[in-house]
VOKEMAR-758792 format. One record per residue (C-alpha): x, y, z; residue in one letter. Coordinates in steps of 0.1 Angstrom, whole numbers, padded with zeros to 4 digits, always signed. Layout:
residues N
XYZA ...
end
This chain:
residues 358
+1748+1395+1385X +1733+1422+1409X +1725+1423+1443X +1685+1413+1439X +1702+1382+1421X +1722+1371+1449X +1698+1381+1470X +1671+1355+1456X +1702+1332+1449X +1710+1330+1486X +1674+1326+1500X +1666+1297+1472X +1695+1275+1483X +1701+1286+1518X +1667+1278+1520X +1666+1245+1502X +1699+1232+1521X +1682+1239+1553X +1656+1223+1551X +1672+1194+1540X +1693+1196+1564X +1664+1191+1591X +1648+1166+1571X +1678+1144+1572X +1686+1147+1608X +1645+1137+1617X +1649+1108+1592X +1681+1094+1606X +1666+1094+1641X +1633+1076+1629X +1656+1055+1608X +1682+1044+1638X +1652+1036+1656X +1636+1010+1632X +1672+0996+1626X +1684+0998+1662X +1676+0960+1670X +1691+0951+1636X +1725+0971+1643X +1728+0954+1676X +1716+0917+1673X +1741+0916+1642X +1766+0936+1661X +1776+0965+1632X +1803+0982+1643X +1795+1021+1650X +1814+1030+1623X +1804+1010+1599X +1768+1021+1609X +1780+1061+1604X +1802+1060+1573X +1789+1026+1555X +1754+1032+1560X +1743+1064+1567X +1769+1086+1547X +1762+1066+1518X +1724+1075+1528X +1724+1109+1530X +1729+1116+1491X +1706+1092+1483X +1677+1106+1503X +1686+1142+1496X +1686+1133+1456X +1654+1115+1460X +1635+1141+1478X +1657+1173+1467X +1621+1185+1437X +1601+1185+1466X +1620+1202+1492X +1627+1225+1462X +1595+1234+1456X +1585+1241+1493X +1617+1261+1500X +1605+1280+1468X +1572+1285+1478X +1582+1292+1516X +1606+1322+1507X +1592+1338+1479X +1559+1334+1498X +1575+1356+1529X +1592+1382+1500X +1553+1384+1491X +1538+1390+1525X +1564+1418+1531X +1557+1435+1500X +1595+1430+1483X +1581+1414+1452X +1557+1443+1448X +1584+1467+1457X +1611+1446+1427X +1581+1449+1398X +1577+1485+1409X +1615+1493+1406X +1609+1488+1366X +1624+1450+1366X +1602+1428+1348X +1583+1394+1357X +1609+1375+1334X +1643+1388+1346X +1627+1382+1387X +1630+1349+1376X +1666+1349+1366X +1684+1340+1397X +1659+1312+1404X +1664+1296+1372X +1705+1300+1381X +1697+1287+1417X +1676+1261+1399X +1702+1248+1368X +1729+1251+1399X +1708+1219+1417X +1698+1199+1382X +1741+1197+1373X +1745+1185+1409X +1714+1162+1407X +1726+1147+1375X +1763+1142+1386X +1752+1122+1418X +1724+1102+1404X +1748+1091+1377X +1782+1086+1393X +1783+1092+1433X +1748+1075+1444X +1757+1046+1423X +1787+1041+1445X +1769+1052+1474X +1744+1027+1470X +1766+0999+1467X +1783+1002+1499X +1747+1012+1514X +1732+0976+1503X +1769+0956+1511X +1758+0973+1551X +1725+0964+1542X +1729+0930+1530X +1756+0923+1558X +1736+0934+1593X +1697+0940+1580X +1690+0917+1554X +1693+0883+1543X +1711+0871+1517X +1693+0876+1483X +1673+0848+1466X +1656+0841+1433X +1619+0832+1432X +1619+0842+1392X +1604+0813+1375X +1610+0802+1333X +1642+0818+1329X +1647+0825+1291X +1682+0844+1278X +1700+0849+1249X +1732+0839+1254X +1745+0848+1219X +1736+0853+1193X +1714+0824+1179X +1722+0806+1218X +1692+0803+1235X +1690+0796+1271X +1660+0782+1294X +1658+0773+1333X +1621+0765+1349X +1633+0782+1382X +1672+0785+1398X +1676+0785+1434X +1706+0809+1449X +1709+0785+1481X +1722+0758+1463X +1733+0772+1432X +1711+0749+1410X +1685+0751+1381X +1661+0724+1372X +1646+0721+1336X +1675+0734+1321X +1673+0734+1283X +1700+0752+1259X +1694+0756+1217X +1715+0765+1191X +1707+0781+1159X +1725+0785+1123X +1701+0805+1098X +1668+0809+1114X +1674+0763+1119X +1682+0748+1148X +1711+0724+1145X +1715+0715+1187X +1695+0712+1215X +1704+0699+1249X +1676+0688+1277X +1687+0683+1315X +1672+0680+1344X +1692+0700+1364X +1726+0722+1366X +1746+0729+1393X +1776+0752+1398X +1809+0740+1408X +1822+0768+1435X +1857+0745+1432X +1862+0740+1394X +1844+0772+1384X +1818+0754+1360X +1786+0741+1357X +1779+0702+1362X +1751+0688+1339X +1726+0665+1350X +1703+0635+1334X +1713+0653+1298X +1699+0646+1264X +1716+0664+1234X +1698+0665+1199X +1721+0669+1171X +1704+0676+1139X +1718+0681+1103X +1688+0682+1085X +1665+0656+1077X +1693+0637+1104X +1695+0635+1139X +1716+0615+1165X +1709+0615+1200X +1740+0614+1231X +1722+0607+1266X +1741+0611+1301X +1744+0609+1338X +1769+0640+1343X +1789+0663+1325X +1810+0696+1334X +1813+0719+1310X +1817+0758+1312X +1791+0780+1303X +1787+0818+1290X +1769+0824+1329X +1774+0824+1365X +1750+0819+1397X +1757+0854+1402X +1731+0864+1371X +1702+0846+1387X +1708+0863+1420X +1707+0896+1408X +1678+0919+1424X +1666+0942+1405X +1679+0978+1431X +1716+0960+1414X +1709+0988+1389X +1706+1015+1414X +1744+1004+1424X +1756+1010+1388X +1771+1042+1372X +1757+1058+1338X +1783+1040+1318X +1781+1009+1337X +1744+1013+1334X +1741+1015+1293X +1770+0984+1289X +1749+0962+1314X +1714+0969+1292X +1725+0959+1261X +1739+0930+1275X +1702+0925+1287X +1691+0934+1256X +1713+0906+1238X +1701+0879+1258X +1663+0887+1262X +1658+0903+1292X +1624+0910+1296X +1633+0938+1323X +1652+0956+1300X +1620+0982+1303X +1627+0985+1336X +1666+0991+1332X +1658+1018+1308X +1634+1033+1333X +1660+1034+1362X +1687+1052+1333X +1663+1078+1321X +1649+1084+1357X +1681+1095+1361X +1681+1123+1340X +1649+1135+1337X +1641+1135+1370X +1666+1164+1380X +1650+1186+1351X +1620+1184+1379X +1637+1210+1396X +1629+1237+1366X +1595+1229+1356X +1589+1230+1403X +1607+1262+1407X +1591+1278+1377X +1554+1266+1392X +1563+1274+1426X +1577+1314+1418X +1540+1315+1397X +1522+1307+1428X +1540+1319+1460X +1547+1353+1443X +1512+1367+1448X +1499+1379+1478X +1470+1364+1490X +1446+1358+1519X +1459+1329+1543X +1495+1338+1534X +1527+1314+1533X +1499+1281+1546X +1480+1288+1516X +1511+1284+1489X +1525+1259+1510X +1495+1235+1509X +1491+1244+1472X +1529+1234+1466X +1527+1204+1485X +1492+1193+1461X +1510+1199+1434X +1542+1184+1440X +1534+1149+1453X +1507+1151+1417X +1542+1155+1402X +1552+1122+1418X +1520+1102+1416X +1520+1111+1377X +1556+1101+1376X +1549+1065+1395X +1520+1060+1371X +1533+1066+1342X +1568+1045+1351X +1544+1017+1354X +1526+1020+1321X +1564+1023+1310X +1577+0987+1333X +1544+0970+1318X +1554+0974+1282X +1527+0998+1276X +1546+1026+1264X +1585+1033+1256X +1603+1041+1293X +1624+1076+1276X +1581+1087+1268X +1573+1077+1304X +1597+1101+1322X +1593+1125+1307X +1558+1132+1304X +1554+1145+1337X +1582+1172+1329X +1561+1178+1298X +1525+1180+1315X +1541+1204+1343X +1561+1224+1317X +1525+1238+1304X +1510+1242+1335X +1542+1260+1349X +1539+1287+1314X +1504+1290+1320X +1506+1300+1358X +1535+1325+1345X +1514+1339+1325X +1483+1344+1351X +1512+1357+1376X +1527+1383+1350X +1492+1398+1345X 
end
């Protein structure tokens, strides 16, 4: 590595952690601000507010923002290299367009194995002592307003609730089916379930169970009956950010347990797990675009590449929400959806190259 390299090396992240380092500290304030009345009327402790909530914060924000402050800090010092004739003055020297991109791809790959390492294993953690805060002095506790439930329970056990409320730990409608070879053999109909906190299971309510054995059937009708069942209230009151609060491996187990009893947000699962990978990559295809533009000298200077960059960056994200919803709405597969944005910008990034070599 020579001293250009850790040259460019030092201004790209000294750069980057700077400026996210301001960012932070102006977010925080407007944050404490909107939260103030919230932090006192529930009376958080202070430290609870500092190292509960805000430094399990902090890595979230900087993950979600870091292509964008990448791209600026890009922009911003290879923009003031340009003014001051140092690129010129590098290409001169004999080094090519290519290798002046080698320590920002290092700078660059150094960020994406960070970036992947805390949105798969730190933020996770992170953000499940952020929302216990959160959940404890902001908000309220969760509720369910999902309405016909269906889930597979296992395989060929077929579950179905009209609605379940969280505040009472009931469902209403309640239906369960059982199935041996594509024929069902078992179906029970009850008005209403409700989970008992003391014995730990499920009390069944106005029942009527179906037994069938072919061209047979018998019939068993009810008041009440307890019996434990393969779920807990905790499943209905699951929001969907619970996936934000689980690790990569916890992540893959919990969707195809989805998966196995009919989710239909599995989509949206798999979203949130290949968001979490592709998104980092961000960082390459940014930097690449961001070196292409910023490296030319031109008339209006650093504003000029910085209001380019910031155009082109929140495109990035705007392409990235759309597609994501094309992805949650079943109109294309989610692993297609994130990374089409990477793709589109990948060609745009070789083609600026290009333009900027010449």
């Amino acid at each position: 590595m020579k001293l250009l390299d850790r040259y460019i090396i030092k201004k790209f992240l000294g750069t980057f952690f700077f400026a996210m380092l301001l960012i932070i500290l102006i977010v925080i304030v407007f944050d404490i601000s909107e939260k103030i009345e919230d932090f006192m009327g529930k009376e958080a402790p202070l430290s609870a507010i500092v190292f509960d909530y805000y430094f399990n914060f902090i890595p979230y924000f900087v993950n979600l923002f870091s292509p964008l402050f990448i791209f600026i800090s890009v922009i911003f010092f290879t923009s003031r290299m340009a003014s001051r004739t140092e690129i010129v003055a590098i290409l001169s020297s004999g080094i090519s367009y290519t290798r002046l991109l080698f320590p920002y791809m290092i700078s660059a790959l150094v960020i994406v194995v960070l970036s992947l390492y805390l949105n798969n294993f730190v933020i996770p953690k992170a953000t499940k002592n952020r929302m216990a805060f959160e959940n404890k002095y902001i908000r309220n506790a969760y509720y369910n307003n999902d309405r016909n439930i269906h889930k597979q329970l296992y395989p060929g056990i077929y579950m179905y609730l009209e609605r379940f409320e969280t505040t009472n730990k009931t469902g209403y409608r309640f239906t369960i089916e059982k199935f041996m070879n594509g024929e069902m053999f078992y179906k029970m109909n009850a008005e209403s379930i409700t989970w008992d906190s003391i014995k730990k299971q499920w009390s069944i309510n106005n029942y009527y169970i179906r037994y069938i054995h072919g061209m047979d059937e018998s019939i068993v009708k009810g008041n009440k009956i307890d019996t434990a069942l393969s779920f807990t209230p905790k499943e209905f009151g699951r929001k969907d950010n619970t996936v934000e609060t689980m690790d990569y491996y916890e992540l893959n187990k919990y969707i195809i347990d989805e998966r196995m009893k009919g989710s239909d947000k599995v989509e949206v699962y798999q979203l949130e797990k290949y968001k979490r990978i592709a998104f980092p990559f961000a960082t390459i295809v940014l930097t690449l675009i961001g070196v292409s533009i910023a490296s030319r000298k031109v008339r209006g200077g650093i504003g000029m590449h910085i209001g380019l960059g910031i155009f082109i960056s929140f495109a990035y994200i705007m392409f990235m929400q759309v597609t994501t919803t094309f992805a949650a709405s079943g109109l294309t597969s989610p692993l297609v959806a994130v990374w089409i944005p990477n793709i589109v910008f990948a060609f745009l990034a070789f083609y600026l190259i290009k333009k900027a070599q010449k």
